[in-house]
C-alpha positions in Angstrom: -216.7 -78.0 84.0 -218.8 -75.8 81.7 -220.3 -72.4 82.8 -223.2 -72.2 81.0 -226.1 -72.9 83.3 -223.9 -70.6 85.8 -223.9 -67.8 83.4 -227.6 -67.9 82.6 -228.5 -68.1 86.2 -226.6 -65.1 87.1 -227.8 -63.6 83.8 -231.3 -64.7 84.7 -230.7 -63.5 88.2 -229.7 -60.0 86.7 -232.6 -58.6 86.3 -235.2 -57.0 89.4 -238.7 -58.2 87.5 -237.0 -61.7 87.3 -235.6 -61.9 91.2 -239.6 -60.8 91.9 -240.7 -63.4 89.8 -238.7 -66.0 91.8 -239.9 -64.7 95.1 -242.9 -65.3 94.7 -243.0 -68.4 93.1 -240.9 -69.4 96.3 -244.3 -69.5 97.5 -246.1 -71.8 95.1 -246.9 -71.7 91.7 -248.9 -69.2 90.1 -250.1 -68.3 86.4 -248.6 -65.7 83.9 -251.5 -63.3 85.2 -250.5 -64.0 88.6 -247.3 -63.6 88.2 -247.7 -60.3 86.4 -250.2 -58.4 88.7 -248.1 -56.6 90.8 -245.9 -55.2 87.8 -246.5 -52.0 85.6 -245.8 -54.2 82.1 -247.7 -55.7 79.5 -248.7 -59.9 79.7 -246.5 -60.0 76.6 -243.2 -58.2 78.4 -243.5 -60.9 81.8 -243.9 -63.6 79.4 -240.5 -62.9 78.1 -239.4 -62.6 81.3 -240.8 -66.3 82.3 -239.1 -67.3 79.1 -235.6 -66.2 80.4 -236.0 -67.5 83.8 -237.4 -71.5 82.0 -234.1 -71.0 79.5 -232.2 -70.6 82.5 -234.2 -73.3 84.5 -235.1 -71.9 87.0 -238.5 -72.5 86.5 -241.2 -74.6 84.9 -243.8 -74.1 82.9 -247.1 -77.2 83.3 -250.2 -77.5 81.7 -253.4 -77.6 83.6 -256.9 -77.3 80.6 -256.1 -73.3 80.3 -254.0 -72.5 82.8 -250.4 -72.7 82.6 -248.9 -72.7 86.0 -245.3 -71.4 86.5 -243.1 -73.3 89.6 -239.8 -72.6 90.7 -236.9 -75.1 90.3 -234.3 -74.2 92.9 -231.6 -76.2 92.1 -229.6 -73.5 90.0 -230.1 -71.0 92.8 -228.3 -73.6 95.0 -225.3 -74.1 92.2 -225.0 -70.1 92.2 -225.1 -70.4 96.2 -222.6 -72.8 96.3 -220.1 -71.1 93.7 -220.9 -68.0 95.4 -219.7 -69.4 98.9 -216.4 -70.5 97.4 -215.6 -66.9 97.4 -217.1 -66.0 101.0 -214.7 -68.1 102.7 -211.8 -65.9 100.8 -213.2 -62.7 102.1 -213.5 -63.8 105.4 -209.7 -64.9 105.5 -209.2 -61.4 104.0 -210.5 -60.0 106.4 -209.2 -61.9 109.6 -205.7 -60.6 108.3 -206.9 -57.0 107.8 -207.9 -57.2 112.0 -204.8 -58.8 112.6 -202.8 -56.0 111.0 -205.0 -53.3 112.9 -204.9 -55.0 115.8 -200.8 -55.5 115.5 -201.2 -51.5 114.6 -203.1 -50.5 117.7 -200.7 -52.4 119.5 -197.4 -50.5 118.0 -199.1 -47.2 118.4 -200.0 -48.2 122.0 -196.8 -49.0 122.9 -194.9 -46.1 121.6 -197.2 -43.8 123.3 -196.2 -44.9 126.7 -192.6 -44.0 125.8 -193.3 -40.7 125.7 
């Protein structure tokens, strides 16, 4: 299995101006100016930005006369998901143990304080 699209999703994902980018697209597609409105950067700098995020492909990039309008592709977020939740179930294990150690704690502590 090769990591490549995993690493320039994450890599894509990195980035705060790029994780806006995708929310909004979530809710339908929207041009370059659109898509840049709500950020303090030059047309120039979000365009990069698109450019990462259609390398990655995450998104796509159609042609309508002049405008140019940007959609999200979601199944990369879904691979990252899934890889993601490979690891959740781990952590979860991890930490039923860790309560069953405290609780076996408790217990101890309880019982030698009655003793006294």
């Amino acid at each position: 299995m090769t990591t490549a699209p995993l690493d320039a999703t994450f890599a894509a994902l990195a980035d705060p101006t790029r994780r806006a980018i995708l929310a909004r697209l979530a809710r339908g597609e929207a041009s370059v100016t659109e898509l840049a409105r709500p950020f303090k950067v030059s047309l120039p700098a979000i365009s990069k930005h698109l450019k990462v995020l259609e390398r990655a492909g995450l998104i796509v990039r159609g042609r309508e006369a002049q405008w140019r309008p940007c959609q999200l592709r979601a199944a990369p977020l879904k691979e990252a998901a899934d890889w993601v939740e490979g690891y959740r179930s781990f952590w979860e294990e991890s930490f039923d143990r860790l309560n069953e150690y405290l609780k076996e704690i408790q217990e101890q502590e309880k019982g030698s304080g009655q003793a006294r």
